[in-house]
Structures are given as C-alpha cells and as structure tokens.
C-alpha positions as CSV (number, residue, x, y, z in Angstrom):
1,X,28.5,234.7,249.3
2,X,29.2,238.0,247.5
3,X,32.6,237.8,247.7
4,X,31.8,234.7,245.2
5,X,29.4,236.6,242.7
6,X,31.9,239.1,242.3
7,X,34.4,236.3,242.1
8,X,32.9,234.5,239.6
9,X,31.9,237.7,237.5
10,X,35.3,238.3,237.5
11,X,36.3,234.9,236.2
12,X,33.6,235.5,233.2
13,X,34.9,238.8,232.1
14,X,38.4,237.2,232.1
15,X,37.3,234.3,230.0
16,X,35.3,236.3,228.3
17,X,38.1,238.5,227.1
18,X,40.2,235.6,226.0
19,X,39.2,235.3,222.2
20,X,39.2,238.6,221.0
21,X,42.8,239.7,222.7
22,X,44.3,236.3,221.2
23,X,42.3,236.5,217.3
24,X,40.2,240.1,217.0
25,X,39.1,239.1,213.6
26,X,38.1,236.0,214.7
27,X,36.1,237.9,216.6
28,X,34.4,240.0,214.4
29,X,33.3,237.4,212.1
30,X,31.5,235.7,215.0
31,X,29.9,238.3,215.9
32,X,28.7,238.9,212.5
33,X,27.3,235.7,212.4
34,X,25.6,235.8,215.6
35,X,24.3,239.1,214.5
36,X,22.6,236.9,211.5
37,X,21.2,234.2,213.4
38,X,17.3,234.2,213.3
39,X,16.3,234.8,217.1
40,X,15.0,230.5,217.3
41,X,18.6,229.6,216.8
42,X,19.9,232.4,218.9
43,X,17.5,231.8,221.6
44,X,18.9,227.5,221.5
45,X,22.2,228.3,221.5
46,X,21.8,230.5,225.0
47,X,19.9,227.3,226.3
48,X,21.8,225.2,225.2
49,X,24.9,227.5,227.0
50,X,22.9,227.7,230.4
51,X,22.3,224.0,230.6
52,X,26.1,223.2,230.0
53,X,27.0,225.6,232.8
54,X,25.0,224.4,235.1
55,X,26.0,221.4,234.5
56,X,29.5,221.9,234.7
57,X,28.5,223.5,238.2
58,X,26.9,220.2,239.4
59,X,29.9,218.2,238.6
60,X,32.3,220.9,240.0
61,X,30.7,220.7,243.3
C-alpha cells in the first residue's frame, strides 16, 4: 500500500511538472491569475479538481 502512495505521488510531481518545462510563461501567467482569483472561485475550482479525480479513480478501477 505505500509502495502506491509514493507511486502515485510520484506520478503527480511528474505531471505536475509537465507545463512549466514545456511553456514557463505559460506558466507564470497562470499562476498570476490564480494568484487573483477571489478565494470562492479558488476554493470551486479545487472541488471541482477533487471530484474529477476521484472520479477518474472510480472508473480506473
């Protein structure tokens, strides 16, 4: 079961790294507007992130 966890952190931080290796300004101006996102919008996207995931989890398995 850890092996897993570590695993799939892994996987994230890869992923994760994608998008600003391939387009760092890109990058930037996302994070900049993240950064200005009121903390309603911020807090819906995350949700909205978590139930995708765990959806794509329950068709995965």
């Amino acid at each position: 079961m850890w092996h897993d966890l570590w695993v799939a952190l892994a996987l994230v931080m890869v992923i994760e790294g994608i998008i600003p290796f391939l387009s760092p300004g890109a990058t930037k101006g996302m994070m900049l507007a993240v950064a200005e996102m009121d903390d309603k919008s911020l807090r819906i996207s995350g949700l909205v992130s978590m139930v995708l995931g765990v959806l794509a989890l329950y068709l995965v398995n």
